[in-house]
ChimeraX commands (.cxc) that place a marker at each C-alpha (Angstrom):
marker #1 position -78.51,-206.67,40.93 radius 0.5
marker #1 position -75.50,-208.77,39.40 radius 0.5
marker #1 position -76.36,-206.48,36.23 radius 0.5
marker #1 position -76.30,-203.07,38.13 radius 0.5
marker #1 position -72.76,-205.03,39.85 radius 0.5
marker #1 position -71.36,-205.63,36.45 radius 0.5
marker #1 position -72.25,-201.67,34.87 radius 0.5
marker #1 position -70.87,-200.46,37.79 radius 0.5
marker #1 position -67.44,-202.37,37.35 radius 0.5
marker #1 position -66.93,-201.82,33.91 radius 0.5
marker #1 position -67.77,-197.89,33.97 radius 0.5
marker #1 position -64.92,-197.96,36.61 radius 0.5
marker #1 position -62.66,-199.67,35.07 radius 0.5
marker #1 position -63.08,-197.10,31.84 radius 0.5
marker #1 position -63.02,-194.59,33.96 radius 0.5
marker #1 position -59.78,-195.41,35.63 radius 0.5
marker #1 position -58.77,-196.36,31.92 radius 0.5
marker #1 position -59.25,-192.54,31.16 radius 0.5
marker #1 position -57.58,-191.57,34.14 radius 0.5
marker #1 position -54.47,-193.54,33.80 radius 0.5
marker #1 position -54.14,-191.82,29.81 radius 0.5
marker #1 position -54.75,-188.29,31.12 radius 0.5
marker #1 position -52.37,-188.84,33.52 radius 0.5
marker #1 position -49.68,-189.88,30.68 radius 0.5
marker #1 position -50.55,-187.19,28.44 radius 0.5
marker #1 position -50.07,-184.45,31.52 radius 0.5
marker #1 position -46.80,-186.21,31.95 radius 0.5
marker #1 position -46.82,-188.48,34.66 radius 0.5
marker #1 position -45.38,-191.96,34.48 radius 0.5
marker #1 position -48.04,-194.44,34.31 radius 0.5
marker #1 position -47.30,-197.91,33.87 radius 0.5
marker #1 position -48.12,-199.82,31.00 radius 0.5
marker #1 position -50.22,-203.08,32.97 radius 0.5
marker #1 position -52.24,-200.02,34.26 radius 0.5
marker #1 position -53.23,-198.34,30.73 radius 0.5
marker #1 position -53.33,-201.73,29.57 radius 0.5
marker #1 position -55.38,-203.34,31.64 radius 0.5
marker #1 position -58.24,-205.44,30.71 radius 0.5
marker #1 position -62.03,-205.60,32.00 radius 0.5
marker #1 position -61.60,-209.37,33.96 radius 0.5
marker #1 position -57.86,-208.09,35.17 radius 0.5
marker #1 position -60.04,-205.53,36.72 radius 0.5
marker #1 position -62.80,-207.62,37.67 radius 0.5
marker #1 position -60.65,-209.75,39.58 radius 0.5
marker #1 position -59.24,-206.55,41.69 radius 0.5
marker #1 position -62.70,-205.59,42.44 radius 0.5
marker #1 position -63.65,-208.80,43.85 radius 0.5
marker #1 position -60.84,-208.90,45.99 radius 0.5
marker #1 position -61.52,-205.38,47.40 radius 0.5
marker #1 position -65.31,-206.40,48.08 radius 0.5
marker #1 position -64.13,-209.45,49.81 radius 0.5
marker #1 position -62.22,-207.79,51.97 radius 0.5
marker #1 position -64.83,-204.91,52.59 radius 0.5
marker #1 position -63.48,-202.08,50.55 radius 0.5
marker #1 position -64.92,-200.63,47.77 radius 0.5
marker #1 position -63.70,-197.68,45.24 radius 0.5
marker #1 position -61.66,-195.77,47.52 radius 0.5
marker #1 position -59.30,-199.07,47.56 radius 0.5
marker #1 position -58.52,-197.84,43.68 radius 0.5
marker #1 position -56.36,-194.71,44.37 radius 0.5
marker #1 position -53.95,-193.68,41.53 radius 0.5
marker #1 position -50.79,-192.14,42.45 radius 0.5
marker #1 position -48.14,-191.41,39.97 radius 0.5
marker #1 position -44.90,-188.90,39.55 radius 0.5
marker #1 position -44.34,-186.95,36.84 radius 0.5
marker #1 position -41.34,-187.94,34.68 radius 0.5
marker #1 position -39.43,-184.29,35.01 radius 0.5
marker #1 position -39.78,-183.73,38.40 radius 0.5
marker #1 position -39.68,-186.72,41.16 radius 0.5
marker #1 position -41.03,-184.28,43.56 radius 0.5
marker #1 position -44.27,-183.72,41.54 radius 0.5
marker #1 position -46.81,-186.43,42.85 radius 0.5
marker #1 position -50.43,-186.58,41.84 radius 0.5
marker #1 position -53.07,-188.69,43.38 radius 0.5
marker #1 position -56.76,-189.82,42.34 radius 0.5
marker #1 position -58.99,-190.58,44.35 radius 0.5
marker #1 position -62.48,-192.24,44.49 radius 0.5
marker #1 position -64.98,-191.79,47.35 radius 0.5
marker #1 position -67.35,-194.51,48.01 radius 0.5
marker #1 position -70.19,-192.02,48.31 radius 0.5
marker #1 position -73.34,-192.18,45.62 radius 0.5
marker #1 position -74.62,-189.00,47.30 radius 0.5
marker #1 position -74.22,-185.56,47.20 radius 0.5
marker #1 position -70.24,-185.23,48.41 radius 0.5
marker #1 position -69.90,-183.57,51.57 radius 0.5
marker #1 position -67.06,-182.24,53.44 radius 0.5
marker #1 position -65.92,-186.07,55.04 radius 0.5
marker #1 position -64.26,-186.97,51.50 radius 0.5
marker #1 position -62.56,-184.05,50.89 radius 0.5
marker #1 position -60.95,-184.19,54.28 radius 0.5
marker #1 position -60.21,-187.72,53.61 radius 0.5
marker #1 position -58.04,-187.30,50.93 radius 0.5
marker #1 position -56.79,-183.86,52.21 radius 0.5
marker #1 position -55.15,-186.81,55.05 radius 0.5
marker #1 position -53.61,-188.87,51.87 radius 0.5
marker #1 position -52.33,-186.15,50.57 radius 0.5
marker #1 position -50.52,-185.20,53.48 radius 0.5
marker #1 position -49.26,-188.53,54.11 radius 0.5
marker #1 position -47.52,-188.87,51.13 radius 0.5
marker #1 position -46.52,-184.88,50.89 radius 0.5
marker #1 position -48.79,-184.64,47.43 radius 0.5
marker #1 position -49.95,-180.83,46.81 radius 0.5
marker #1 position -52.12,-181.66,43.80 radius 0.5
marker #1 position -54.89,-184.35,43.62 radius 0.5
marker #1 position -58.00,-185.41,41.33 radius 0.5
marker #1 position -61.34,-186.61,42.88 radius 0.5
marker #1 position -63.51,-188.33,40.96 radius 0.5
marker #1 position -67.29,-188.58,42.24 radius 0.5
marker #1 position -70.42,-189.92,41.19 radius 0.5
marker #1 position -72.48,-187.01,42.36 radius 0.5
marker #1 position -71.90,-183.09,42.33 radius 0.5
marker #1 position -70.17,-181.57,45.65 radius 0.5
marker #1 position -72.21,-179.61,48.11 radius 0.5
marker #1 position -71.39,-176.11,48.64 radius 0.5
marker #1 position -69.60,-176.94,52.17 radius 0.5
marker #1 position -67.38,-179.12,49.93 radius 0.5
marker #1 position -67.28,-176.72,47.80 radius 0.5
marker #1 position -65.97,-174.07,50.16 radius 0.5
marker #1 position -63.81,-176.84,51.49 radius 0.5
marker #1 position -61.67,-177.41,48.52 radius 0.5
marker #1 position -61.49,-173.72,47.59 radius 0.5
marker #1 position -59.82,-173.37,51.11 radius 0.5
marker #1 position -57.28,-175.81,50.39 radius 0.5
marker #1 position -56.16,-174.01,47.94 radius 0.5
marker #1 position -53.45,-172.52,49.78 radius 0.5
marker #1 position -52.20,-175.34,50.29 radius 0.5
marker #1 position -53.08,-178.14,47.85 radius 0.5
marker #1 position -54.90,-178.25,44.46 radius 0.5
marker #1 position -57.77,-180.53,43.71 radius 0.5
marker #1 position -59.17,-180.80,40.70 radius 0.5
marker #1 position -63.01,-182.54,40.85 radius 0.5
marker #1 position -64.43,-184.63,37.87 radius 0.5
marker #1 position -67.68,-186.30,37.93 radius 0.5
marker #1 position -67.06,-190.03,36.91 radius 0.5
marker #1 position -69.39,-189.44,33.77 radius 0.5
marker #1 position -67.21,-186.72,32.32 radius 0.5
marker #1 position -64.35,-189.90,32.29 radius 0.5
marker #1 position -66.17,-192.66,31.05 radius 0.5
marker #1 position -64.91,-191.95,27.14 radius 0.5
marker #1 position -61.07,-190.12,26.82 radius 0.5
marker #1 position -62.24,-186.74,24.97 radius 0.5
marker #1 position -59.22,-186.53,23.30 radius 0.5
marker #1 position -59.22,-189.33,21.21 radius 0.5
marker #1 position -62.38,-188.56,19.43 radius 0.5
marker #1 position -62.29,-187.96,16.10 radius 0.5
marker #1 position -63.67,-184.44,16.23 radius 0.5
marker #1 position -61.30,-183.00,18.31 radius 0.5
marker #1 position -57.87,-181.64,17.13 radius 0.5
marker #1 position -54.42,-182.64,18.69 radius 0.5
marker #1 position -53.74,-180.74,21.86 radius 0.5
marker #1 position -50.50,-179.99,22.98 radius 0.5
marker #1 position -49.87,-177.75,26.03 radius 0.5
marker #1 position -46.92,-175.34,26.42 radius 0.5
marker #1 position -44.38,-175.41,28.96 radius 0.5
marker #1 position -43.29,-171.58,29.98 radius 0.5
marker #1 position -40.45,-171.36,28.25 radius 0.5
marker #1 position -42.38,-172.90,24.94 radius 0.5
marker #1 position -44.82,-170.46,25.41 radius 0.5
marker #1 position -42.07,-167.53,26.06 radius 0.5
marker #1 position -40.65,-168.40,22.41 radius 0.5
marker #1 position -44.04,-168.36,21.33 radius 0.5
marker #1 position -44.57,-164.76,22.21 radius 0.5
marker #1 position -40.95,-163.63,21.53 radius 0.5
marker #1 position -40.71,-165.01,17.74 radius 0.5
marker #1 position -44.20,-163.72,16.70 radius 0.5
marker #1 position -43.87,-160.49,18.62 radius 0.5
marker #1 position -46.84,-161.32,20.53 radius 0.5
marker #1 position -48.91,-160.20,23.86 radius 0.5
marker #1 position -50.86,-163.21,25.35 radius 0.5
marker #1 position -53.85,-160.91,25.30 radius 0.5
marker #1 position -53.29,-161.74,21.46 radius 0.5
marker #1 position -53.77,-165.10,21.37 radius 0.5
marker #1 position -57.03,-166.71,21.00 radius 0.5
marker #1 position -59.00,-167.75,24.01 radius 0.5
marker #1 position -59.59,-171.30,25.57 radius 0.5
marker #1 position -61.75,-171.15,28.89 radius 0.5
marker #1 position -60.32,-172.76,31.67 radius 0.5
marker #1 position -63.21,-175.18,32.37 radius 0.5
marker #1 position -63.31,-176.00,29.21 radius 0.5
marker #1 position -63.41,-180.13,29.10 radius 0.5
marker #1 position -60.06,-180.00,26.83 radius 0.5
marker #1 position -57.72,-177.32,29.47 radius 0.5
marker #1 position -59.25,-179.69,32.39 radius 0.5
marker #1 position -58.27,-182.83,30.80 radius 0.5
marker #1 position -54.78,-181.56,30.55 radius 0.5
marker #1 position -55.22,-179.57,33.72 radius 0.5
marker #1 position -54.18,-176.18,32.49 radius 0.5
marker #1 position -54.55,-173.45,34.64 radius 0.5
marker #1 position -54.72,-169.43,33.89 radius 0.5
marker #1 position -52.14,-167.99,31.78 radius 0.5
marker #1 position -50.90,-171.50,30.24 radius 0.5
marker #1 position -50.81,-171.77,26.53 radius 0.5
marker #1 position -51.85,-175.15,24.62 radius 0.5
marker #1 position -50.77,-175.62,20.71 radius 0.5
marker #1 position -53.80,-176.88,18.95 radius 0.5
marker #1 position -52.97,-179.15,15.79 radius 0.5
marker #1 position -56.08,-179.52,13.14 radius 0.5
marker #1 position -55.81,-181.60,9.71 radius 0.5
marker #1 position -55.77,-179.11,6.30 radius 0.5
marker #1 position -56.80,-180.34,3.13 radius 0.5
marker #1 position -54.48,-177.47,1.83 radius 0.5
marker #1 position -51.37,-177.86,4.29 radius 0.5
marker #1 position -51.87,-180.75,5.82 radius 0.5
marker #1 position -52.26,-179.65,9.06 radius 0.5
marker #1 position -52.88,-175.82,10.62 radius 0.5
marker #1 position -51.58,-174.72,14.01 radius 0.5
marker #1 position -53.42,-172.19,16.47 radius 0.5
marker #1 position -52.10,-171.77,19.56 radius 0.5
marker #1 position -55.31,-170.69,22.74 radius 0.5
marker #1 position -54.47,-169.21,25.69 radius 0.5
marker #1 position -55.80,-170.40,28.95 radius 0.5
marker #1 position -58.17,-167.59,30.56 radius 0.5
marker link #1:1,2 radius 0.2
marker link #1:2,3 radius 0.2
marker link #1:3,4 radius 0.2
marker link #1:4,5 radius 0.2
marker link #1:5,6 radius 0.2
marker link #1:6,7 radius 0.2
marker link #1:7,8 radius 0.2
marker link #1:8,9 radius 0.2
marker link #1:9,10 radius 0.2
marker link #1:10,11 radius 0.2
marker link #1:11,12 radius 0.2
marker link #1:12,13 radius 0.2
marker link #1:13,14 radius 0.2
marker link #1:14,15 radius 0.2
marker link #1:15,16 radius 0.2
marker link #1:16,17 radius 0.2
marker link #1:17,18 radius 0.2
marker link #1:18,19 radius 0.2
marker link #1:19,20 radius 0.2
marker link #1:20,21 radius 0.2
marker link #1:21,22 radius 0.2
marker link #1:22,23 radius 0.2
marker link #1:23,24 radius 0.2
marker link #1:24,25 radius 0.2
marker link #1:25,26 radius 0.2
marker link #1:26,27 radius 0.2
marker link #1:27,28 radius 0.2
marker link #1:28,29 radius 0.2
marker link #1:29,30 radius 0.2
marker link #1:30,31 radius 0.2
marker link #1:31,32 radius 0.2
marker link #1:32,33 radius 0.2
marker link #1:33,34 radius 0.2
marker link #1:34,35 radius 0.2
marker link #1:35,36 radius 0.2
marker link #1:36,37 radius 0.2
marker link #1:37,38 radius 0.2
marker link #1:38,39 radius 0.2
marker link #1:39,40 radius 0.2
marker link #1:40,41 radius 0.2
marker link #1:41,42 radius 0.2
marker link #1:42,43 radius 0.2
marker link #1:43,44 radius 0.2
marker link #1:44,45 radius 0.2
marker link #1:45,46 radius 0.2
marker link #1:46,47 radius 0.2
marker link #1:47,48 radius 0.2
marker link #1:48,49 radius 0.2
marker link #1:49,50 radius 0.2
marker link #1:50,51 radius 0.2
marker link #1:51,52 radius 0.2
marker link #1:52,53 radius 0.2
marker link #1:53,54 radius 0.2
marker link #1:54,55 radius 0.2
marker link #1:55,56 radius 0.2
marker link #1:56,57 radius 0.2
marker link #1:57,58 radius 0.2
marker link #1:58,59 radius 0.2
marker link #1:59,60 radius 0.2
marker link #1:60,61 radius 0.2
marker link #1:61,62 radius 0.2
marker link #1:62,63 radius 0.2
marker link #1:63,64 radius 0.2
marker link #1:64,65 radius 0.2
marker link #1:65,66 radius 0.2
marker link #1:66,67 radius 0.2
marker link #1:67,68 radius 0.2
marker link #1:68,69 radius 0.2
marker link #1:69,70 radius 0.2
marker link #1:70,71 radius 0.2
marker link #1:71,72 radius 0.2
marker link #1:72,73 radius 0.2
marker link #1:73,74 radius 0.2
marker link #1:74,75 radius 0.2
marker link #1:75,76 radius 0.2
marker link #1:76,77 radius 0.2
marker link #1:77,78 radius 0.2
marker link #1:78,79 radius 0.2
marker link #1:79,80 radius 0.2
marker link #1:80,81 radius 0.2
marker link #1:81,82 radius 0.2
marker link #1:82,83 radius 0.2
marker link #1:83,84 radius 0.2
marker link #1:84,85 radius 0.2
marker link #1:85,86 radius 0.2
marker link #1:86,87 radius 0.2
marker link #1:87,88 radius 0.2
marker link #1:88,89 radius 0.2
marker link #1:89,90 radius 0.2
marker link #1:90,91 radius 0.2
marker link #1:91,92 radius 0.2
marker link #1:92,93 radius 0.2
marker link #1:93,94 radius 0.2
marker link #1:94,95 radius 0.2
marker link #1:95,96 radius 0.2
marker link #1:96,97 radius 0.2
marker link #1:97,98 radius 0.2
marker link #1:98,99 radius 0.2
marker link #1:99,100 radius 0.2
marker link #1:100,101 radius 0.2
marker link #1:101,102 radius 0.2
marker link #1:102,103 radius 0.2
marker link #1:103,104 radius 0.2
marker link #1:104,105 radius 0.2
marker link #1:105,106 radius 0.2
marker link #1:106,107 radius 0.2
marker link #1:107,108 radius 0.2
marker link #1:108,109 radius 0.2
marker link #1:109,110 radius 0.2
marker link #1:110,111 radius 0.2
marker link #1:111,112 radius 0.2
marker link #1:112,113 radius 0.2
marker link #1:113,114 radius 0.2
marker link #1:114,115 radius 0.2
marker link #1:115,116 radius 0.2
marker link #1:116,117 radius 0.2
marker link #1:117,118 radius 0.2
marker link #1:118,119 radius 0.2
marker link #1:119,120 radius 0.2
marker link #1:120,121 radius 0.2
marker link #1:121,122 radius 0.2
marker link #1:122,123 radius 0.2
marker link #1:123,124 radius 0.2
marker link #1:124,125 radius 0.2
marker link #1:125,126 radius 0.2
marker link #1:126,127 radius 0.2
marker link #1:127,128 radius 0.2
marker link #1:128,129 radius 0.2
marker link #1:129,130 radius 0.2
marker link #1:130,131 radius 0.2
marker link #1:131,132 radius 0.2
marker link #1:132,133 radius 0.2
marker link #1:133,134 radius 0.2
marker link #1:134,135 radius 0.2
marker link #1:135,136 radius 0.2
marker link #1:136,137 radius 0.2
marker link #1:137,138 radius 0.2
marker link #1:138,139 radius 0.2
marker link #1:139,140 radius 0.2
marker link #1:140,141 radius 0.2
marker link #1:141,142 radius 0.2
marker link #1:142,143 radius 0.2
marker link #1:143,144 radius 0.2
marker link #1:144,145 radius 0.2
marker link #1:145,146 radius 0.2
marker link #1:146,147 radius 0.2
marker link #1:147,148 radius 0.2
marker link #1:148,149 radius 0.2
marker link #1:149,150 radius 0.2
marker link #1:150,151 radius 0.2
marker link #1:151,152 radius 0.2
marker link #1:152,153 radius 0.2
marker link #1:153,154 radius 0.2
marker link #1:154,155 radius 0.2
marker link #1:155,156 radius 0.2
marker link #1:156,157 radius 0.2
marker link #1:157,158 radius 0.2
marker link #1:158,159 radius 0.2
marker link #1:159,160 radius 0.2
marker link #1:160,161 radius 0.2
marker link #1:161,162 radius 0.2
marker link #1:162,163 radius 0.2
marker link #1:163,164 radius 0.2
marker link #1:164,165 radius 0.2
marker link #1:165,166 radius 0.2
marker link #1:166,167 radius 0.2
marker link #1:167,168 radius 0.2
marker link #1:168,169 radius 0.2
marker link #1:169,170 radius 0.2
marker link #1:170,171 radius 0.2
marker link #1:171,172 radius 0.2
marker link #1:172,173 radius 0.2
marker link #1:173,174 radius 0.2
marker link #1:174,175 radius 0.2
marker link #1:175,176 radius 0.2
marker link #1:176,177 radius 0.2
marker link #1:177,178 radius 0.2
marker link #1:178,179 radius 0.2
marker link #1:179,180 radius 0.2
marker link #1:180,181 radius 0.2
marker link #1:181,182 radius 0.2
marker link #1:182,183 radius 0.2
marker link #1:183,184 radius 0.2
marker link #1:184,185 radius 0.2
marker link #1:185,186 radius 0.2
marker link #1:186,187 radius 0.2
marker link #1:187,188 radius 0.2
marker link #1:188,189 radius 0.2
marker link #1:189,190 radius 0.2
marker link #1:190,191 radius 0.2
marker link #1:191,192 radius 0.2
marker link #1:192,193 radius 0.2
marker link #1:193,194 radius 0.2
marker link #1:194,195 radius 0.2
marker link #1:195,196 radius 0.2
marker link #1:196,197 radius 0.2
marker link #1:197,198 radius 0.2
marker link #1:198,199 radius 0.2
marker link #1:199,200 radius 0.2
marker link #1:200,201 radius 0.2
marker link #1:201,202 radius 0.2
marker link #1:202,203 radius 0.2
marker link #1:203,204 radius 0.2
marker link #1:204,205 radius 0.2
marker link #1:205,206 radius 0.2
marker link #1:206,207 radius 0.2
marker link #1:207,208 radius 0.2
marker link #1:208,209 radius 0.2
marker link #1:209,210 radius 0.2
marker link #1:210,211 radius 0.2
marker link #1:211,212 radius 0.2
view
């Protein structure tokens, strides 16, 4: 059991390792203690929250994004190791609402039912949430080696884009929205992202995929 304990801790903590980096590389303002924390500085947080009964949902992320104080994102972490039902997405559809957040990520261990499904596509009027299962965070995508720099485009980047090279964004080449790379930097329809691969000829080549 004290094995099982100390897995469970550690993929956590990478996980929320993960979290805290995609969160910086969308933008938001994430501390450095938090990306730098270490396994026992978690360890010690864990303990604390299973002393005093909690457990992962006691390890909520919320940040705001460096351009726009209004633009809050929260992450959230049922306790659940079952199929996620509706309960936990009405949970944190109350913490968002407390702290007047619109977007949110929740990170499970097992895949959503299709009431929970239904639920979060409901909210959308309202509220985004993105879902991840926790295994899809363990590693940070982005920094392996085979994958090329990512950049994504702000409108008015992309709008040059198009305008300089005369361009339609029916033109561009294609990146699929659920595509592990446009959710890590969760880009949504229409969004452009400048990809940046090394060239033994130029040094580096630039494509730029639209989000479809």
């Amino acid at each position: 059991m004290a094995d099982v304990n100390h897995a469970a801790v550690t993929k956590l903590w990478r996980i929320r390792k993960t979290c805290g980096q995609m969160l910086s590389d969308r933008g938001y303002v994430v501390s450095q203690d938090f990306l730098n924390e270490t396994r026992a500085q978690f360890q010690e947080k864990w303990q604390t929250a299973t002393q005093e009964g909690v457990g992962r949902e006691r390890f909520v992320i919320l940040c705001t994004h460096k351009d726009d104080d209004k633009d809050k994102i929260l992450v959230y972490f049922p306790d659940e190791n079952k199929r996620v039902g509706v309960k936990p997405i009405r949970v944190l559809a109350q913490k968002m609402a407390e702290h007047s957040i619109s977007h949110a990520i929740l990170v499970v261990r097992q895949n959503l039912t299709p009431f929970a499904k239904s639920a979060i596509g409901e909210s959308l009027a309202k509220m985004r949430i993105e879902v991840f299962h926790e295994n899809e965070l363990v590693v940070n995508i982005t920094q392996h080696d085979l994958v090329p720099k990512h950049l994504p485009l702000t409108d008015a980047e992309k709008n040059y884009l198009l305008q300089r090279y005369q361009l339609k964004p029916s033109q561009l080449p294609r990146i699929q929205v659920n595509d592990p790379i446009a959710r890590y930097f969760g880009l949504v329809r229409d969004k452009v992202v400048k990809v940046i691969r090394p060239s033994e000829t130029a040094g580096r080549y630039v494509t730029y995929r639209l989000v479809v």
